[in-house]
N, C-alpha and C positions, 0 to 999 in steps of 0.2 A: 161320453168319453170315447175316444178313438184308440184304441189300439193296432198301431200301423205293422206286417211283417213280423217279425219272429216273436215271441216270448221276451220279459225280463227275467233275468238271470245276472244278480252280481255278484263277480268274478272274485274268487275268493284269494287271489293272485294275482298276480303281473298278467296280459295277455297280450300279444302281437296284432297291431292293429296293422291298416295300407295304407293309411295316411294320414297328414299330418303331423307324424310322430316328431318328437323332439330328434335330433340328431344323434340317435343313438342303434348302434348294433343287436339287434333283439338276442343274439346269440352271446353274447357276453351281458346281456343283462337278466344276473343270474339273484335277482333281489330276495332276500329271505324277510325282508321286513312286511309284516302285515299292517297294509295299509289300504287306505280308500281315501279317492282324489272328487272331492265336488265342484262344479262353480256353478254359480247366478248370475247370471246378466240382466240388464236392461238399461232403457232409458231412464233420464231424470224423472224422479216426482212415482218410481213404479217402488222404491222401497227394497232395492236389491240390498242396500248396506243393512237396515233393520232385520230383513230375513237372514242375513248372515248369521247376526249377533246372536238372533236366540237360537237360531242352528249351532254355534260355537259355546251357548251358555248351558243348553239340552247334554251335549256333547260332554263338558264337564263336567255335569251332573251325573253323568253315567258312570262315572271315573275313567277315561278315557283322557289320551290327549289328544291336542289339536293343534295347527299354526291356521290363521286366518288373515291372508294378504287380502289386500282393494287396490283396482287400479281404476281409474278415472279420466279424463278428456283434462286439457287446462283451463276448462271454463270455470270461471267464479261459483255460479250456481248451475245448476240443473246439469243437462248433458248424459252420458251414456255412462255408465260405472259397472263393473265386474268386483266379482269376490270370487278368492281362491282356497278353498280349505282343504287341507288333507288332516284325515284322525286318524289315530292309529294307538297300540296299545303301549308302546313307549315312544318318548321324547320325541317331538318332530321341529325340527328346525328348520330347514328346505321344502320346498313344494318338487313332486316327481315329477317325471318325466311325459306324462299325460293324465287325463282325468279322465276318469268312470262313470261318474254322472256329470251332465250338465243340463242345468234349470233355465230357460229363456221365457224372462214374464216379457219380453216382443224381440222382436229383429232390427229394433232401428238401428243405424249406423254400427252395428255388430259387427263390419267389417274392420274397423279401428283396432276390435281385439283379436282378431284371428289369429293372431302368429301369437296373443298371448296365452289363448287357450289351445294345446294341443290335442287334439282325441285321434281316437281310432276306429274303426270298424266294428269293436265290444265294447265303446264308448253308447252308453244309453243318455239320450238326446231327450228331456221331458220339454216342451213347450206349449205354449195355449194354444189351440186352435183356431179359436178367435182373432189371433196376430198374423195367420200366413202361415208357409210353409219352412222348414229348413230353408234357408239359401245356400247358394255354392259352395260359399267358403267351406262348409262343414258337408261336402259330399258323402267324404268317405267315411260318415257317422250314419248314413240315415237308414241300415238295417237294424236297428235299434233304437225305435224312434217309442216315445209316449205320448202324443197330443190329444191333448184333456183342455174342453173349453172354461177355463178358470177364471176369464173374465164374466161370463154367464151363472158362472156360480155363485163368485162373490156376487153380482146383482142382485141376486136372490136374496143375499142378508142388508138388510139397512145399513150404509156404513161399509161397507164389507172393502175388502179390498182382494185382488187377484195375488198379490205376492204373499197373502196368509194361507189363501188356499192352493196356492205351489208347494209353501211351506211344509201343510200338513202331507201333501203326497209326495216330497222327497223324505218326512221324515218317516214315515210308513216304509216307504223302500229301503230307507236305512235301518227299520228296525228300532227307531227310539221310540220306547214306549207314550202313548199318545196323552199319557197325565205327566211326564217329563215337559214335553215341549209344550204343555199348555201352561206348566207352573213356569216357566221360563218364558212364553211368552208375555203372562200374567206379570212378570217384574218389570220387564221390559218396556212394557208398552202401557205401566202405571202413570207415571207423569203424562199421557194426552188425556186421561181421563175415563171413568167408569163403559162410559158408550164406546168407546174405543177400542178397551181393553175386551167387553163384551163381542161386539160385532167380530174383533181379530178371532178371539178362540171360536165361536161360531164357523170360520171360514176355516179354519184351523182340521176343525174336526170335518167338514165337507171334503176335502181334500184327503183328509186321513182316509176317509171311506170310499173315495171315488177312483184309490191305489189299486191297481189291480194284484192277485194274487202274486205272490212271485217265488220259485223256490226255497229260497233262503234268504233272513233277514240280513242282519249287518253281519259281516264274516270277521268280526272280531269277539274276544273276548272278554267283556266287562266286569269288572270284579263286583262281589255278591255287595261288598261293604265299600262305597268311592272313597276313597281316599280324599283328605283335605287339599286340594289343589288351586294356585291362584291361577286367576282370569284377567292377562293383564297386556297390556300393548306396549311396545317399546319405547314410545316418548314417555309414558307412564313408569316405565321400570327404573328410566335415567333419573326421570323425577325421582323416584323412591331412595334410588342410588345415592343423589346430590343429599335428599335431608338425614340419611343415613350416617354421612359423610360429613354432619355439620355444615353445610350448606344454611345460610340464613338471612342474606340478601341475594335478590336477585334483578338484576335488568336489563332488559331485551327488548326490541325491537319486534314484530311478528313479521314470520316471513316461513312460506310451505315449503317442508313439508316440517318445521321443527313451530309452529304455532302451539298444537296441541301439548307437546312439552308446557309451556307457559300457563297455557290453561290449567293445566294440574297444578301446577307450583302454588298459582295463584292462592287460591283456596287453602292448600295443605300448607302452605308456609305460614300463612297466618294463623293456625293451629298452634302452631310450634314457637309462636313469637317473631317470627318473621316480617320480611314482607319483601312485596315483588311490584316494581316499577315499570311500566311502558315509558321508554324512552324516547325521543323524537327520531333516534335514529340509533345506526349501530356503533359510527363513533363516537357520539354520548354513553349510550349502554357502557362498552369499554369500561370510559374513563370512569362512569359512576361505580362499577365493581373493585375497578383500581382504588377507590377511596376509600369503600367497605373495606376494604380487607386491610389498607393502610391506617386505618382504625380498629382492628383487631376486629372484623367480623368475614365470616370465610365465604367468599361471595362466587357467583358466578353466573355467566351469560348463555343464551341457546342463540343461534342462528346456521343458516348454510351459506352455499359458498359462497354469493353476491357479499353476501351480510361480511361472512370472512374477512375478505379483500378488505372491508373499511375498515378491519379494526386493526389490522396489521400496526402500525404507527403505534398504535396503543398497546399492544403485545409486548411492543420491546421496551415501551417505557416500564411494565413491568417485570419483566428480564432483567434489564437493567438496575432497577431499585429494589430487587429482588423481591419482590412483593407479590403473594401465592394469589394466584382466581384460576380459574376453571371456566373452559370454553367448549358447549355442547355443540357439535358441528353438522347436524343433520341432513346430509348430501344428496342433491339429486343431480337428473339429467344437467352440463353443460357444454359449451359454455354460455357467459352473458346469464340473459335468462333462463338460457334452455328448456327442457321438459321440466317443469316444476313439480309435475303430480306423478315423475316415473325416477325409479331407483338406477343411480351411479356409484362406484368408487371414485369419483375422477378427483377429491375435492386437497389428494392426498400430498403431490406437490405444492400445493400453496401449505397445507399445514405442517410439513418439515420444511422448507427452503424458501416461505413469502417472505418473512422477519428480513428488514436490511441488517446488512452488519455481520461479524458472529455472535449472533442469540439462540446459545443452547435452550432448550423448552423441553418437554415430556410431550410424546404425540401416541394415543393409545387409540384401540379399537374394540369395541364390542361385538362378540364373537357371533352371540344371537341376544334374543328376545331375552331372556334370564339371566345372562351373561350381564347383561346392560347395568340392571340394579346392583350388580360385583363389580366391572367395569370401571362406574362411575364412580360410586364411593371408595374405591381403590384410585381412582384419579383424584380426586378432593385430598385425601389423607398423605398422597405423597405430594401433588401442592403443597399443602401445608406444612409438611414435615421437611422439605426441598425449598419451600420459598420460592417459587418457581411458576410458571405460566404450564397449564396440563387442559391441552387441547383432546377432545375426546370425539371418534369420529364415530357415526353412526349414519342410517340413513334412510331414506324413503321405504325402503325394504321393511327393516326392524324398525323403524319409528311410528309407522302405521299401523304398521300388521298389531294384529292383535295370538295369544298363547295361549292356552292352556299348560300350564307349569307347575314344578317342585319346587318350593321356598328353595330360592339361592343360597348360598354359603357368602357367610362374612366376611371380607380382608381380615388377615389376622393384626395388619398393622395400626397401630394405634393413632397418627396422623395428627399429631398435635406440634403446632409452632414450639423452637428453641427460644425463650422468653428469657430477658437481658436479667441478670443475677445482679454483678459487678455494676454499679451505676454511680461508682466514681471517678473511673476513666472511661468512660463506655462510647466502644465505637462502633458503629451500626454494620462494618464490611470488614469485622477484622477476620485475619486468616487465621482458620482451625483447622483442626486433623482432618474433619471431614468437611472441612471447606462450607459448611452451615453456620452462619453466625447468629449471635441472639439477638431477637428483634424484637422493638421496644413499640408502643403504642401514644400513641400523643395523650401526654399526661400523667405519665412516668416522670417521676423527680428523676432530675438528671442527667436524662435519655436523651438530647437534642442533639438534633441533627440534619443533615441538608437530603431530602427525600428530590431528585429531581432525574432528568434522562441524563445528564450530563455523565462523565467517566468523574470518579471522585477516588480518593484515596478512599484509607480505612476508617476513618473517620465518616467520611460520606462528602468533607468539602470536594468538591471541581476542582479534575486538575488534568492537566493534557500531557503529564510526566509521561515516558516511555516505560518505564517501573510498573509507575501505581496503573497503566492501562494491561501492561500484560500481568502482573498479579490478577486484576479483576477479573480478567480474561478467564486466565486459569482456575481461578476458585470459583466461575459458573459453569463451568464445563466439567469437571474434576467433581462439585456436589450430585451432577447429574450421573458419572461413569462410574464410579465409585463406590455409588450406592448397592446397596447387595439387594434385589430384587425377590430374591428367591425364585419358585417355582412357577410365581406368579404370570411370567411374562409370556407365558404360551400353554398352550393346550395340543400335547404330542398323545397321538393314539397309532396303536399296529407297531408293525416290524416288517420289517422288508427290503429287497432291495432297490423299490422302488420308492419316491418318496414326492410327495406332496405337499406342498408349499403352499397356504394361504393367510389370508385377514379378513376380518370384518365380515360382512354379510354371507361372505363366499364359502364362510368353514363350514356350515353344513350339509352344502352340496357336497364338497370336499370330503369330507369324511365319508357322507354315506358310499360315494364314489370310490373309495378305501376300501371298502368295505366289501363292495362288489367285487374288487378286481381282488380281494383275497380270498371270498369264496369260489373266485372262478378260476384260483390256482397261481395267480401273479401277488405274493405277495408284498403289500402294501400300506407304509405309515403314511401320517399325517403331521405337521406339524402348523398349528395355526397360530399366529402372532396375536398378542394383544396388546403387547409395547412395541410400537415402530418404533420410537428412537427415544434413546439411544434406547438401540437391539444389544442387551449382553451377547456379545462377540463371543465368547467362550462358549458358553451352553447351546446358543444357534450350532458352532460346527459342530458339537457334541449331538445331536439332535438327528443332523442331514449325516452322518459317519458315518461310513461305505456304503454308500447309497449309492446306485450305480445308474438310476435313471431319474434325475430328479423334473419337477416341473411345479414353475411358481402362477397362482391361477389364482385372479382377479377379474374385477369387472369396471373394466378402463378402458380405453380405446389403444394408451400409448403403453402400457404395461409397466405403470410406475412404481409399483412396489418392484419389478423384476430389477428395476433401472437403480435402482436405494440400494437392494440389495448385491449388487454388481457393483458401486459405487465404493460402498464397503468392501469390498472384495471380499464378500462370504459366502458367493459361489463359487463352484469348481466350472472348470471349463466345460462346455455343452449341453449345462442346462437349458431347461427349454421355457418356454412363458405361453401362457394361454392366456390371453390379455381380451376379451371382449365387450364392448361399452353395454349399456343398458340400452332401450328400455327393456330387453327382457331378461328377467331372473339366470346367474347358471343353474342348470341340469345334473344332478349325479349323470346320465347316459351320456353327457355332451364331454363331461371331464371321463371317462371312462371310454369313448370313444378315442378319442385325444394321444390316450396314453399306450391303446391297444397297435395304433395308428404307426407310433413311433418304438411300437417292441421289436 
């Protein structure tokens, strides 16, 4: 093993790197959070995603949290892939503004991610030596460099492979005890079988030993006793969400980044008496959950935004027959095709304003990775209880990534259909106080009625009256404004006269970006949506009240939550919008820049 220039020494802190850095002012970035930022690179078939996992399952074990992003090329198979982890001792939602260590089992095509890993000059660089040198991209790393010939080592074991014995010498540097990371690579790497799992912890422990000393281990603090903590990914958590929420048909189409949603369903719905359908396409899908649930079973679909666009038509046929499902919308790079295997907001106009016509719906957002499994089954339960179409956005971001999390909290609302009593005059659209009417299930004595796209009176016959169309009107629009949400519909953190506006993916940067600018003396709330629409008008201005420098911060290219929320007129005049597309993650230093910018 080579040890190049200075000592290792991990920084038990933030520290000023020359380059690379994210866009951010090192002199306002005054971070109190104790954290440590890792990534793995390499090419296809080298096992960067595997070394993640048991690095993020080690990490849990310890009682520690963790957020674990992957980014990837658009190829089918193989190709060059990155993992992004940062752990830390409370909740991590966002990945910071550079990493600490980064692990390269080779340098192929590492220039694809450069702008997604940033480092610094205190960024420690471990690579094989057997692969080559640093390349350019990462100049301003290379006074902290570790090259260890890891392919030579693994040779040494039968079987062996280089990304186990990277493994065991980043988790040495980090200080995870070395019967940790082998009982987690021991579960992990159980299905390829005894030789397998053998030769890995073999190379495991080579690696562990070939660390060089280093002042300090991991510069956090692990509790004596870990706490029970789930290990779970964001299409996993919607899943969890949906059967939570009585979710018990499902059919979908596959399509990246929301496939692995399906995969989960699959199996677990069948548990629960379920079952889940591959459709030929997305507008079969649709129409197949429109009939589950037009059959009293509470169904619903995953796809992103291609998939989206087809089912529109079918959206408003259930708008219109008021008839509840649930649509998981797992957004990436577009348009068209676009970056399929990189995180966008952009998918957010088509889910309030694609619907022809007026068709009020429910359009919600998952805040992070834990949030999702609340989220979700909080969109199921007011479908349900709404009758209504509850589109739920999430995305390449939190769909993949994988947590380390605290068991979420339950919607307190109960989400059950208003079921027909009277079924001697019984009309399927009649108007109520709260504009919800009772809906009957085929095979209910007495219940018939015309289920179709057509405008129908209260009964449900077709009828093209100027009446019976604006009554309908009003009682789908009116079940949706009306409804008392409660507290539910955001997540407001700080005080200040500054204030911070987001959704979806974007609230963790967000916040922690709060966060900064209140220790560094400006201070700063947050308020993050998780109902777009309808947004309770009341508690939104309630929220942003003498806020004197507001700014609405997404990751879009057009700034279309700024553009809703302007729409609505529930901005004040001169707010501002930080609108920037993907593919790379926001930054807490990039929103903290931003805001410093325009004090």
């Amino acid at each position: 093993m080579k040890i190049e220039k200075q000592p290792v020494t991990l920084p038990p802190e933030r520290s000023a790197g020359r380059r690379r850095e994210s866009p951010v002012d090192r002199k306002t970035d005054l971070t109190a959070t104790r954290s440590l930022s890792v990534s793995i690179i390499g090419s296809g078939g080298t096992g960067v995603v595997t070394c993640g996992k048991i690095l993020l399952e080690s990490i849990a074990r310890m009682g520690l949290y963790a957020l674990l992003a992957r980014s990837s090329g658009p190829q089918i198979r193989g190709g060059e892939s990155a993992i992004m982890l940062r752990l830390a001792e409370q909740p991590v939602e966002n990945l910071d503004d550079r990493f600490d260590l980064l692990l390269a089992l080779d340098w192929l095509h590492v220039d694809r991610f450069a702008d997604e890993l940033p480092v610094g000059a205190d960024t420690i660089i471990l690579h094989d030596s057997d692969r080559g040198d640093i390349p350019p991209c990462f100049d301003g790393a290379t006074q902290r460099r570790i090259a260890t010939p890891l392919t030579r080592l693994a040779e040494a074991t039968e079987n062996g492979r280089a990304n186990m014995v990277g493994l065991g010498l980043l988790g040495q540097l980090l200080g995870i005890p070395l019967e940790t990371l082998c009982t987690a690579a021991c579960d992990l790497l159980k299905p390829k079988g005894e030789t397998i799992v053998g030769a890995g912890l073999r190379c495991i422990e080579q690696g562990y030993a070939a660390a060089p000393p280093a002042p300090r281990p991991l510069p956090l603090s692990a509790p004596v006793v870990p706490p029970k903590r789930w290990n779970i990914s964001g299409n996993e958590a919607c899943g969890l969400g949906a059967l939570q929420g009585g979710i018990r048909f499902v059919a979908a189409y596959p399509i990246t980044p929301a496939s692995e949603l399906l995969e989960w369903l699959a199996p677990n719905l069948e548990r629960l008496g379920g079952e889940l359908v591959q459709a030929e396409d997305e507008l079969a899908s649709v129409n197949m959950i429109i009939g589950a649930s037009f059959g009293g079973i509470p169904a619903l679909t995953a796809t992103s935004g291609p998939g989206l666009s087809l089912m529109m038509e079918g959206l408003g046929l259930a708008v219109a027959s008021e008839t509840p499902i649930v649509v998981s919308n797992v957004m990436r790079g577009g348009p068209s095709t676009g970056i399929p295997t990189k995180s966008e907001q952009s998918d957010l106009n088509l889910a309030l304003y694609g619907l022809h016509g007026d068709a009020p719906h429910l359009v919600l957002a998952a805040l992070s990775i834990r949030d999702s499994v609340f989220t979700t089954e909080w969109a199921v339960k007011l479908a349900e209880t709404l009758q209504t179409v509850a589109i739920v956005l999430t995305d390449q971001f939190l769909g993949q990534a994988r947590a380390v999390i605290d068991p979420p909290r339950a919607p307190g609302l109960k989400g059950s259909r208003k079921r027909a009593v009277d079924r001697t005059h019984y009309q399927r659209y009649t108007l109520t106080d709260d504009a919800v009417s009772p809906m009957a299930i085929p095979g209910d004595a007495g219940c018939m009625f015309t289920a179709d796209g057509l405008e129908h009176d209260q009964r449900g016959t077709p009828s093209a009256t100027a009446a019976d169309h604006q009554q309908q009107l009003d009682k789908r629009r009116d079940k949706l404004t009306g409804f008392d949400y409660g507290d539910d519909w955001a997540e407001i953190g700080g005080a200040g006269a500054i204030c911070l506006i987001t959704w979806g993916s974007a609230s963790g940067a967000v916040r922690e970006a709060a966060e900064r600018l209140t220790r560094s003396g400006h201070p700063t709330r947050s308020v993050a949506l998780r109902l777009l629409s309808p947004i309770p008008e009341a508690a939104f201005r309630a929220a942003i009240a003498d806020a004197s420098h507001l700014l609405v911060v997404e990751q879009n290219h057009g700034g279309q939550f700024y553009d809703h929320l302007n729409a609505r007129k529930l901005l004040p005049p001169g707010a501002g919008s930080l609108a920037r597309p993907g593919p790379l993650p926001l930054r807490p230093g990039e929103i903290v820049n931003r805001v410093m910018q325009g004090a």
